[in-house]
Every structure is written in structure tokens, then in C-alpha cells.
C-alpha positions in Angstrom: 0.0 0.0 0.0 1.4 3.9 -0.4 -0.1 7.0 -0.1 2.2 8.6 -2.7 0.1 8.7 -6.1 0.9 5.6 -8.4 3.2 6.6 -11.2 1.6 6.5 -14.7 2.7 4.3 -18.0 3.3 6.2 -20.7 0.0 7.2 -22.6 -1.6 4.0 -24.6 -4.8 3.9 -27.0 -7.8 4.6 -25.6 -8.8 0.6 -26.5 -6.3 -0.8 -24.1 -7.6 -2.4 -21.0 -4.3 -4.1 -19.8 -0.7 -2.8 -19.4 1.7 -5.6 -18.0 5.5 -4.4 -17.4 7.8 -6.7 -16.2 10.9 -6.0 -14.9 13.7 -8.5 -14.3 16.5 -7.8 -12.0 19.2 -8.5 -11.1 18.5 -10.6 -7.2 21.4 -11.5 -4.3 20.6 -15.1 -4.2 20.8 -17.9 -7.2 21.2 -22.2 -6.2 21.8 -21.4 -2.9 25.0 -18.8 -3.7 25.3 -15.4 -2.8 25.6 -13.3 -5.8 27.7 -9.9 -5.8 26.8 -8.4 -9.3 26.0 -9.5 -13.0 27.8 -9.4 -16.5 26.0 -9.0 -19.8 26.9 -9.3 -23.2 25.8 -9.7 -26.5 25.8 -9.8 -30.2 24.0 -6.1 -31.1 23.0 -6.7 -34.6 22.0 -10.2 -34.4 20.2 -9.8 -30.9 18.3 -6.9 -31.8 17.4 -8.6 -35.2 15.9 -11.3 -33.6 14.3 -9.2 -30.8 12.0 -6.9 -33.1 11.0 -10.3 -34.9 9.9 -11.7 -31.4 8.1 -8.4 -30.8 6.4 -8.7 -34.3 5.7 -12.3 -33.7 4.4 -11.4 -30.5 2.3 -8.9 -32.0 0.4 -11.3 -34.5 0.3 -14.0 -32.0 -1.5 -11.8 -29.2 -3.0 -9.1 -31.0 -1.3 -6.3 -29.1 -1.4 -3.0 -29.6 1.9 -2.4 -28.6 5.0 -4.4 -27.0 8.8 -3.6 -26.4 12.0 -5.4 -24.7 14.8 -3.8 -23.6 17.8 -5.5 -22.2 20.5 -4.2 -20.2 24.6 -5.1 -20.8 27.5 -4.6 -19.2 27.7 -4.7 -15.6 24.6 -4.5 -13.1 24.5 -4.4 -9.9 22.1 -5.8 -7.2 18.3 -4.7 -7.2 19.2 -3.0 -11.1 16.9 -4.2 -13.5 18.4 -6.4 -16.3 15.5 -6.8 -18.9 12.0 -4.9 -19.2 9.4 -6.8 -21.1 6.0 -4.7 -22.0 2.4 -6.0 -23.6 -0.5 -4.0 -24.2 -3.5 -5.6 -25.3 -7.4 -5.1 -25.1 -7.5 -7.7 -22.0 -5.0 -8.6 -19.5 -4.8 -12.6 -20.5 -3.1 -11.8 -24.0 -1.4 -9.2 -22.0 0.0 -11.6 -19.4 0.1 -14.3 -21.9 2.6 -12.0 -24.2 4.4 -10.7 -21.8 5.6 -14.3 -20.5 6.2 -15.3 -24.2 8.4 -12.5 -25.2 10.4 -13.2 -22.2 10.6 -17.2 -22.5 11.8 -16.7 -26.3 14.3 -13.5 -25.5 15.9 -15.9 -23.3 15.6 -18.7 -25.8 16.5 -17.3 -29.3 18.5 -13.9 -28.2 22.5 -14.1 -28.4 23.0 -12.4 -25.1 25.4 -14.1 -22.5 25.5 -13.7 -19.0 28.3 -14.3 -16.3 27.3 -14.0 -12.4 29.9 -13.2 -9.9 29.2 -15.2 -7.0 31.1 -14.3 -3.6 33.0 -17.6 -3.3 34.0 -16.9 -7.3 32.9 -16.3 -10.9 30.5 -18.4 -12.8 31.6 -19.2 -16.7 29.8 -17.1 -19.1 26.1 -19.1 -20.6 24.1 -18.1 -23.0 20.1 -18.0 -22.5 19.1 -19.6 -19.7 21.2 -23.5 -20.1 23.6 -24.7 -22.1 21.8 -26.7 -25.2 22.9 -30.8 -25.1 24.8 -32.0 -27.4 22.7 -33.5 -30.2 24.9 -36.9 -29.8 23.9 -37.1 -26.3 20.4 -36.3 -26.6 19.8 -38.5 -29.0 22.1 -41.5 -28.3 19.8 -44.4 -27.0 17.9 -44.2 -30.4 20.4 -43.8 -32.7 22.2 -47.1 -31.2 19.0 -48.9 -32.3 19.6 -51.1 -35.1 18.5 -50.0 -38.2 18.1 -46.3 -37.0 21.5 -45.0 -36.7 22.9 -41.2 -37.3 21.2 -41.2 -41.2 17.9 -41.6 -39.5 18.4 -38.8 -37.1 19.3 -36.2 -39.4 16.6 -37.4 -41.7 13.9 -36.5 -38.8 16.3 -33.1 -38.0 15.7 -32.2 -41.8 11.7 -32.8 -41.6 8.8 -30.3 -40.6 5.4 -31.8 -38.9 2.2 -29.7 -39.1 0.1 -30.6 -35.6 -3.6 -29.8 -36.0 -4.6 -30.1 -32.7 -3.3 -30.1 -29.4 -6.3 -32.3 -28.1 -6.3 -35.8 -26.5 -5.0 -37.2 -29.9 -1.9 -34.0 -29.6 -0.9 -34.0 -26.7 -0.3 -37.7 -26.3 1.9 -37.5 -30.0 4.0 -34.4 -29.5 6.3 -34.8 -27.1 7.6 -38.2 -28.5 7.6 -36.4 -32.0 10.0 -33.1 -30.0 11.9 -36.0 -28.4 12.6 -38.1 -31.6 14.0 -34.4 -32.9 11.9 -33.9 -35.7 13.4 -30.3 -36.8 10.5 -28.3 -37.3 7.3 -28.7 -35.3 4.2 -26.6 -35.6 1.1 -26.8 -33.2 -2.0 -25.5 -34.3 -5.1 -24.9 -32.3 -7.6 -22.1 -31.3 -9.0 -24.1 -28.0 -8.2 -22.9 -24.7 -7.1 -25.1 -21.7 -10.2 -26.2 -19.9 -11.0 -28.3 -16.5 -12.8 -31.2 -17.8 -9.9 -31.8 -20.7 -7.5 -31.8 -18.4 -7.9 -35.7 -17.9 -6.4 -36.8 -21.1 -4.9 -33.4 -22.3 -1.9 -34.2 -20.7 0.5 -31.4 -21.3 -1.8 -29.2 -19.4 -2.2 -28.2 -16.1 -4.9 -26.9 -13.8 -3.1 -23.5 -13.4 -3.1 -23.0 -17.4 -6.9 -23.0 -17.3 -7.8 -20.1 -20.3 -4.5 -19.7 -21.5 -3.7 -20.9 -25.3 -3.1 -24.7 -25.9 -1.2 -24.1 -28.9 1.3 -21.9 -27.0 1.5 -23.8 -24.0 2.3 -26.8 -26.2 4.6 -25.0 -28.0 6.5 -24.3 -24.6 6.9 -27.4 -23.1 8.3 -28.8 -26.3 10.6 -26.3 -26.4 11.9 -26.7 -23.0 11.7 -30.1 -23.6 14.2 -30.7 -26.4 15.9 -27.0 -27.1 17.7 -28.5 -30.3 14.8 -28.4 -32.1 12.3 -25.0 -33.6 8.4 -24.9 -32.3 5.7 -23.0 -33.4 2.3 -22.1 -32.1 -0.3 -20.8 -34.3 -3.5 -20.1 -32.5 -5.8 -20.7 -35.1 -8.7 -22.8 -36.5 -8.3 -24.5 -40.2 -11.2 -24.7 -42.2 -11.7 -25.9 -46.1 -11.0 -22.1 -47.1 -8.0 -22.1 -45.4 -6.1 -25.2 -45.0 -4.1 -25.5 -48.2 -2.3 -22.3 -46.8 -1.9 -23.8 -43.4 -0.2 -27.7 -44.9 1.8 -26.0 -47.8 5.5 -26.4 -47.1 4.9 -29.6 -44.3 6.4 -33.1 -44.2 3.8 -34.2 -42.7 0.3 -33.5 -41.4 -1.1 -35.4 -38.3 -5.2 -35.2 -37.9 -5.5 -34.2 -34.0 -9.2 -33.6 -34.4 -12.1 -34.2 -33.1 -14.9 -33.4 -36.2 -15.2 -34.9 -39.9 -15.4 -31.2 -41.3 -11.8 -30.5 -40.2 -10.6 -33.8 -41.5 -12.2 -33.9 -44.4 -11.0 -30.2 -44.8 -7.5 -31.7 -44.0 -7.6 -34.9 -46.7 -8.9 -32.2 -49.5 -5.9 -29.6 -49.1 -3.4 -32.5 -48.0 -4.1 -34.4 -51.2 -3.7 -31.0 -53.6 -0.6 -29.9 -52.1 1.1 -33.6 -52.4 1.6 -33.5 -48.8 0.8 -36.2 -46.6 -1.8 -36.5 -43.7 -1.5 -38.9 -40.9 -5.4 -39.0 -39.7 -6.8 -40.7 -35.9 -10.3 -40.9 -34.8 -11.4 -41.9 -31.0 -15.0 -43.0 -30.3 -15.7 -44.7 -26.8 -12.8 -47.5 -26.2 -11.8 -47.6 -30.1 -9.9 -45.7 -32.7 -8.6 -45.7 -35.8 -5.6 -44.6 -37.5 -4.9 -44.3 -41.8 -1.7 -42.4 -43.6 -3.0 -41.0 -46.5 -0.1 -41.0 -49.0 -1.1 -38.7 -52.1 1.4 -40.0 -54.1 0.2 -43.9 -52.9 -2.5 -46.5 -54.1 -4.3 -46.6 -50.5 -6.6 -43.8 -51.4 -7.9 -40.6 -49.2 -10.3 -40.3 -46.4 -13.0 -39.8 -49.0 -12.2 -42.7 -50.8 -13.5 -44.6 -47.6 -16.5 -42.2 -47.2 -17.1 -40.7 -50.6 -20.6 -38.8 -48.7 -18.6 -37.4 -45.7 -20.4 -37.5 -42.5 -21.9 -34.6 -40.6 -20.7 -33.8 -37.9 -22.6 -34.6 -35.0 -23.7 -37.8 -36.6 -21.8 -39.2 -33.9 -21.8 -38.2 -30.2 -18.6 -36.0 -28.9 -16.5 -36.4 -26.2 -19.1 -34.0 -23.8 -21.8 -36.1 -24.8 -20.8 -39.8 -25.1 -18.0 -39.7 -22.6 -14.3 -40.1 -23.0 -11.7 -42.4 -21.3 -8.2 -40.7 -21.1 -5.9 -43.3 -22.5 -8.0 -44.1 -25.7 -7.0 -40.7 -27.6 -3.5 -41.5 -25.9 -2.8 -44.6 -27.5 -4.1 -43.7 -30.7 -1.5 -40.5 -30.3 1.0 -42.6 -29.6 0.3 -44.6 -32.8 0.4 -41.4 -35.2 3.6 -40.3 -33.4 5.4 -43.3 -34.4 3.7 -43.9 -37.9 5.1 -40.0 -38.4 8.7 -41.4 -37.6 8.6 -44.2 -39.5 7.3 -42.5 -42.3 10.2 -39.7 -42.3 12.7 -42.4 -41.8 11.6 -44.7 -44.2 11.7 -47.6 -41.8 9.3 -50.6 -41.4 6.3 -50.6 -42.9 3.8 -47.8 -43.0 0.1 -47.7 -43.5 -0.2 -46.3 -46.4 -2.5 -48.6 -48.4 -4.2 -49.9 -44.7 -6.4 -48.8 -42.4 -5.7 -49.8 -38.8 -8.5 -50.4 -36.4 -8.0 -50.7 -32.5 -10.6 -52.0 -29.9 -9.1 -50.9 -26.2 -11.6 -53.2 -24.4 -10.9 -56.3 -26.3 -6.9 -55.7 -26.7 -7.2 -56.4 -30.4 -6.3 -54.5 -33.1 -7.4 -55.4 -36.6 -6.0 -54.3 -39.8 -7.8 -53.6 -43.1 -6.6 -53.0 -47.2 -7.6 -50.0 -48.4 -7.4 -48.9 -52.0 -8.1 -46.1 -54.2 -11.5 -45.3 -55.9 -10.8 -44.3 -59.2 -14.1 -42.1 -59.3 -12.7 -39.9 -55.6 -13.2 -36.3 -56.4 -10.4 -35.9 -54.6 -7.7 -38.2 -55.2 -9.0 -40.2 -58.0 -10.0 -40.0 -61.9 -13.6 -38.3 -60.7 -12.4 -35.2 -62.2 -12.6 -35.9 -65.5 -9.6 -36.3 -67.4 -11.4 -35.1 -70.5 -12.0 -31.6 -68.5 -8.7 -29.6 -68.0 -8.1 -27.9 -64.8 -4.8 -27.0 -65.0 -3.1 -25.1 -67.2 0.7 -23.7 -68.8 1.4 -19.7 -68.4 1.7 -19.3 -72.1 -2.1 -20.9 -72.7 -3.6 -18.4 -70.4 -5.0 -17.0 -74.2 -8.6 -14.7 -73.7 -9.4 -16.2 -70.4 -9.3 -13.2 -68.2 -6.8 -13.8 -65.4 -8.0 -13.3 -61.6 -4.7 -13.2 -58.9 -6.2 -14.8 -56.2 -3.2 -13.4 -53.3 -3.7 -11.2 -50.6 -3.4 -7.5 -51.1 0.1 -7.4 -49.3 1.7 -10.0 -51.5 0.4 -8.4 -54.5 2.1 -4.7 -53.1 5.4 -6.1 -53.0 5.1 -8.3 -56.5 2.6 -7.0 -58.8 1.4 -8.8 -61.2 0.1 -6.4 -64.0 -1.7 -9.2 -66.8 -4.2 -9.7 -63.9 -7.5 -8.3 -64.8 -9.1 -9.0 -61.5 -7.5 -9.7 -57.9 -10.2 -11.6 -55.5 -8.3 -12.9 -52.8 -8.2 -16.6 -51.8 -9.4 -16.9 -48.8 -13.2 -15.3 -49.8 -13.1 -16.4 -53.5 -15.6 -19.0 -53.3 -18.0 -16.7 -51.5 -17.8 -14.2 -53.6 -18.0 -15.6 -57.0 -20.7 -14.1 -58.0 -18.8 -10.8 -58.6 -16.5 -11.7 -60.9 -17.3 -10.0 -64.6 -18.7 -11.9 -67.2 -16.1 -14.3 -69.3 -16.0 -17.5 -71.3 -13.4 -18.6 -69.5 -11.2 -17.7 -66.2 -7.4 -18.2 -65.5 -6.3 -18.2 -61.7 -2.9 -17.3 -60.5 -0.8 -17.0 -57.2 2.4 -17.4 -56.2 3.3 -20.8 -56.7 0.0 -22.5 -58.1 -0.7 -24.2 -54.8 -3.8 -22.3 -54.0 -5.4 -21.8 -57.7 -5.1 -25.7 -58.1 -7.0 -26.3 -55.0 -9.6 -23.5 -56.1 -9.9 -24.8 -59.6 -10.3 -28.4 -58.3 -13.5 -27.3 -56.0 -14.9 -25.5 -58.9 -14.8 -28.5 -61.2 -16.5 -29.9 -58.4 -19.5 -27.7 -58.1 -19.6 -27.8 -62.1 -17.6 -24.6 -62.6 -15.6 -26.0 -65.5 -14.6 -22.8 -66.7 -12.0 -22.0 -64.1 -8.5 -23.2 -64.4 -5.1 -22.9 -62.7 -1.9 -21.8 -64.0 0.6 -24.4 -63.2 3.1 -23.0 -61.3 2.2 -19.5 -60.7 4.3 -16.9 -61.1 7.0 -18.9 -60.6 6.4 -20.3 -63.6 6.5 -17.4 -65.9 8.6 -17.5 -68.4 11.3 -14.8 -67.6 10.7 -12.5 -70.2 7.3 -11.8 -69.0 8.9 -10.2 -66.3 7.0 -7.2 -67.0 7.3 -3.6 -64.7 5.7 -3.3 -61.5 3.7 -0.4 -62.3 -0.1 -0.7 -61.9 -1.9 -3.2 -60.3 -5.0 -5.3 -61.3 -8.5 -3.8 -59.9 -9.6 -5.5 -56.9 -12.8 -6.9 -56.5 
């Protein structure tokens, strides 16, 4: 309590209802030892390169309205503060939440060192807070196994694993996937910890109640093997957006819980080539199917060419759920994912693997494709052409279907129309009149996924440029000047 009046923060926007500042400093106690003062240093261009991306990062992540870091160097004393981390943001979780991110990856990602001076001696200089292992110690016990070895390793240090979800079926499959070393894992989800998850969601606590399970996810992997990068992206993939969200990815894994999402998944998996590792949980069974694009075993829709609705059968609030059923099926996808990036053993690729819990059976079945699968099959018509080559654009009139920041910074002036991806389908109907339409983007990803749905709703007259502006021939390089009108 004082009776002096509280000093103010500097002035934020009028929208801001929380401000959290903390301040790090520099305290006389650390393992026991009595510390006399502290030593920073750092690499300057590389450690404030990295801190304005965390802050931009941040930014995104939280939706703040403003945040800063500043961190001290040289030597401090007791009681000075070495680090000041600031978040505003419209409500004091993504506030607090920011504010404990920032910090965590400032003392993960930033080249700062730090030596203490103890009073019985000096400390060696560290940088971050622990010294990373050595990747041949961390990884020893499975690299002995036969058949595995150091090729395997890097092969899994090489790949990238798209998580969507960081349910039951998640968080039983990530941290064996972090601890194998896959290089590159990303974690998406919108969902917030709740109490009644909390029984099978086991990388959450009952403290982290309302915070982001992407990000605390994220954080325990990180901590968990530092050798490797983890992402959080806290948001939810639907059929407009999931080719955007799998484009670039090893591997998908299906850690869902409704057939929208996965059939949302299978559709944008199979048209960017990548492929999709998917699980399903209902009382004490589960099932688990790789689809391979470039395979014979066929998608999810070869199974179920009318995909379910959802709510055709009960969820986990309704019918109940035991725990370790989504865990064991997790544990199944974590280890298909690794055997699949290895190349060892045999895969599922062309089965379809059903496990009963209660019996202690599991049962495996041949799958194969459907020649007439809108999706992964012949159903599109060979005798219809929905792809196309730059140079046969001809008088269809060309729609570039990127966002308006990737058209500022390259412009693509043949366009006649820009309708961006993510609202094309729903707002077809404003497109002028023409025989015949041409669809661009960066790298053809996108249009071939659009052109494939259209075919699908009967829309032959849309077609994708193979390729996208990659794929121009370099002398159409044309100026950047003008831009296409926007719809």
C-alpha cells in the first residue's frame, strides 16, 4: 500500500484495457549462492534482429497493440533491472500471456550471454538460460538402435510436422515427436485449456486453465528438447484455409475431433502432395490411416465418398471419454510420423488400422483407391482440364487470387481482377462476365486447389496456371507499375 500517487505508463490507446510491465532484476541469491553483481553481453545486430522479430511475432500471436524489450549489458549491480518486457492488449490474458512469451523466447532465441559473480568466485559465461545438449547425447539411446543410426536422425532433423490439434489425440503425439528431434514442429489450435480436458490433455495443467493450448504446447516442447524449432499458431483450419496452413509440411497429423476438419485436411493434403497422418477416437476404439497422395491406399473420401456430418456421432461431452484411448491412438500417429520420415518398417499407407481398447485387439484392413474420388482419383474428368501452362492463359481473363500485401510487393500487371483466396468461393458471384477464367498465385498451390472445387461444383470454366508466377517464363517479367482492380 502507499499514499504517494501511483506513477503513470506512458500514454496507450484509448482501447487498451491491460498494461503488463515486467521487470527483471538483477537478485542476491541464485542455487543457494550469494551473488555480488551481473555481466551482460551480447551480439547487437544479431540480438536486436531477432528481438524486433519476437516483438512482431508477439504482436500477431497476441493481437497487441503495442510491446517492447529492452535489455541491459555490461555490468549491473544488485536490485538493477536487467530486462524490461512490456504487452498492451485489449484484455489482461493476452497481456499476461505476451508478456511471458516474449520473455521465455528473448531468453531462448536472443545471443546475449550472462556471467554471475558469485562471492565464493565467478560463474563461466552461458548463453540463454542453459547450455543446449549436445545432439549426440540427446539422442544417443535411439540412434544405437539397429537399423536407426545417425542417417535416420538427421533425416527427422531435416523434416517439418504440421500438428492440427493439441487435443487428446496431440498431446499424447508431440512430445515423442520433440523427443525423436523432428526439426521443425508446428502446433495449431484455437481451443483454450479447460477443467474437464485436463484428464487426457496431458501437457496441461490446472493453473493454465484459459490460457492458449497451442502456445503452452509449443513451450513445453521447447523446453523439452531445445535442439529443435516450435511454433504455435492459434488458429482454426477450415476448407478455405487449410491448403495455406499444410503448404510447405512433411507431414500433417489429424489431432481432431470433427469430420469437417478432417475432411477439410484430406482435400488440401491431397492438392498440395503432402501427406496426412489422420486418428479418430469413439468410446474404447480408434482408428488410425496415412493417406499417401502420391500412394495406391486412397484418401479419407475414398472410404467415405458422402462425408459424415458432424454430430452424426456423439462428442467427447456427450458420449463420454476415457483418457488413454486418444492417448494410444496419439502414440500410434507419433510413431507412424517417424517411421514415415525415416523410411523404416512398414507404413500404412494402403491400410487402415482399427483398435478396440476393451478387447486388446487390433485389426488391420486393405484399403485402395477409388478411381471415381473427387479428390484423389479420376472423378475429375480427365477429358476436363483444370490445370493449365502460363503461355495458354489466351482470352481467359486472369484473376490473382493473393492477398493485397503480397500483391504490393510483387505486382502482377496481366491480372485483370485480384479476389483474394481466402473469400473467393464466396464471392464468386462478382467476378465480370467471361468464357473462360485463369487463376494465379504465387506458386499455383492455391489456384489448383480452387480450380479443383470448382470442377466440383460444375464450374468447369476456371483453371489454374501451373506453377504461378514462378512459372513465368522470364521474359514476362514485366514492370511493377499498376496493379490489377480489386474486387
Amino acid at each position: 500500500m502507499t499514499l504517494e500517487p501511483i506513477p503513470t505508463e506512458p500514454r496507450v490507446e484509448v482501447g487498451a484495457g491491460a498494461v503488463v510491465t515486467f521487470d527483471g532484476r538483477v537478485r542476491n541469491m541464485n542455487d543457494g549462492r550469494e551473488v555480488v553483481s551481473l555481466e551482460y553481453d551480447a551480439y547487437a545486430e544479431l540480438a536486436e534482429k531477432e528481438g524486433e522479430s519476437i516483438l512482431q511475432e508477439a504482436m500477431r500471436r497476441f493481437g497487441l497493440m503495442e510491446a517492447s524489450c529492452v535489455h541491459r549489458t555490461g555490468h549491473l549491480h544488485l536490485g538493477e533491472v536487467a530486462i524490461r518486457v512490456r504487452a498492451v492488449a485489449g484484455h489482461r490474458r493476452e497481456a499476461f500471456d505476451a508478456c511471458r512469451w516474449i520473455l521465455d523466447e528473448v531468453k531462448r532465441r536472443v545471443p546475449i550471454w550472462k556471467k554471475e559473480h558469485y562471492a565464493d568466485g565467478e560463474s563461466d559465461w552461458l548463453i540463454g538460460e542453459s547450455v543446449a545438449p549436445a545432439p549426440s547425447e540427446y539422442y544417443d539411446r535411439q540412434v544405437r538402435m539397429p537399423g536407426f543410426g545417425p542417417e535416420a536422425q538427421q533425416r527427422l532433423a531435416e523434416a517439418s510436422v504440421l500438428m492440427v490439434g493439441a487435443g487428446g489425440l496431440g498431446c499424447a503425439a508431440l512430445p515423442y515427436l520433440a523427443g525423436a528431434g523432428i526439426g521443425r514442429i508446428t502446433v495449431l489450435d484455437d481451443d483454450r485449456v479447460a477443467l474437464d480436458n485436463l484428464h487426457r490433455q496431458i501437457l496441461f495443467e490446472a493453473g493454465q486453465v484459459g490460457r492458449s493450448k497451442a502456445v503452452i504446447a509449443a513451450e513445453r516442447l521447447a523446453k523439452q528438447n531445445p535442439l529443435i524449432r516450435v511454433e504455435a499458431v492459434e488458429g482454426r483450419l477450415t476448407a478455405a484455409n487449410a491448403l495455406d496452413y499444410v503448404a510447405g509440411f512433411d507431414l500433417v497429423i489429424d489431432g481432431t475431433d470433427n469430420f469437417r476438419t478432417k475432411f477439410a485436411l484430406n482435400d488440401a493434403c491431397v492438392s498440395a502432395g503432402v501427406p496426412l497422418l489422420v486418428a479418430s477416437v469413439h468410446g474404447f476404439e480408434g482408428e488410425i490411416m496415412l493417406v499417401d497422395p502420391n500412394g495406391l491406399g486412397g484418401c479419407l473420401q475414398c472410404l467415405w465418398p458422402d462425408p459424415p456430418e458432424d454430430g452424426c456421432v456423439g462428442t467427447c461431452a456427450e458420449v463420454g471419454i476415457l483418457g488413454v484411448v486418444p492417448g494410444v491412438l496419439g502414440l500410434l500417429q507419433a510413431t507412424e510420423a517417424i517411421k514415415w520420415l525415416t523410411g523404416l518398417g512398414h507404413t500404412l499407407g494402403e491400410g487402415l488400422l482399427l483398435v478396440d481398447l476393451l478387447e486388446v485387439s487390433t485389426r488391420r484392413l486393405a484399403r485402395a483407391k477409388r478411381p471415381e474420388c473427387s479428390v484423389c482419383g479420376s472423378g475429375k474428368s480427365p477429358a476436363v482440364q483444370w490445370t493449365i501452362e502460363w503461355h495458354e492463359r489466351g482470352v481467359r481473363m486472369l484473376i490473382d487470387v493473393r492477398d493485397p500485401a503480397e500483391i504490393a510487393l510483387q505486382p502482377c500487371p496481366e491480372a485483370d481482377v485480384a479476389l483474394p483466396y481466402d473469400s473467393f468461393l464466396a464471392r464468386l458471384d462478382e467476378l465480370p462476365v467471361a468464357d473462360g477464367y485463369a487463376l494465379v498465385c504465387r506458386s499455383g498451390t492455391r489456384t489448383e486447389h480452387l480450380a479443383r472445387v470448382l470442377h466440383q461444383q460444375g464450374r468447369t470454366e476456371f483453371v489454374s496456371i501451373a506453377g504461378g508466377l514462378r512459372a513465368r517464363p522470364s521474359g514476362d517479367q514485366v514492370s511493377t507499375n499498376g496493379l490489377p482492380g480489386r474486387l
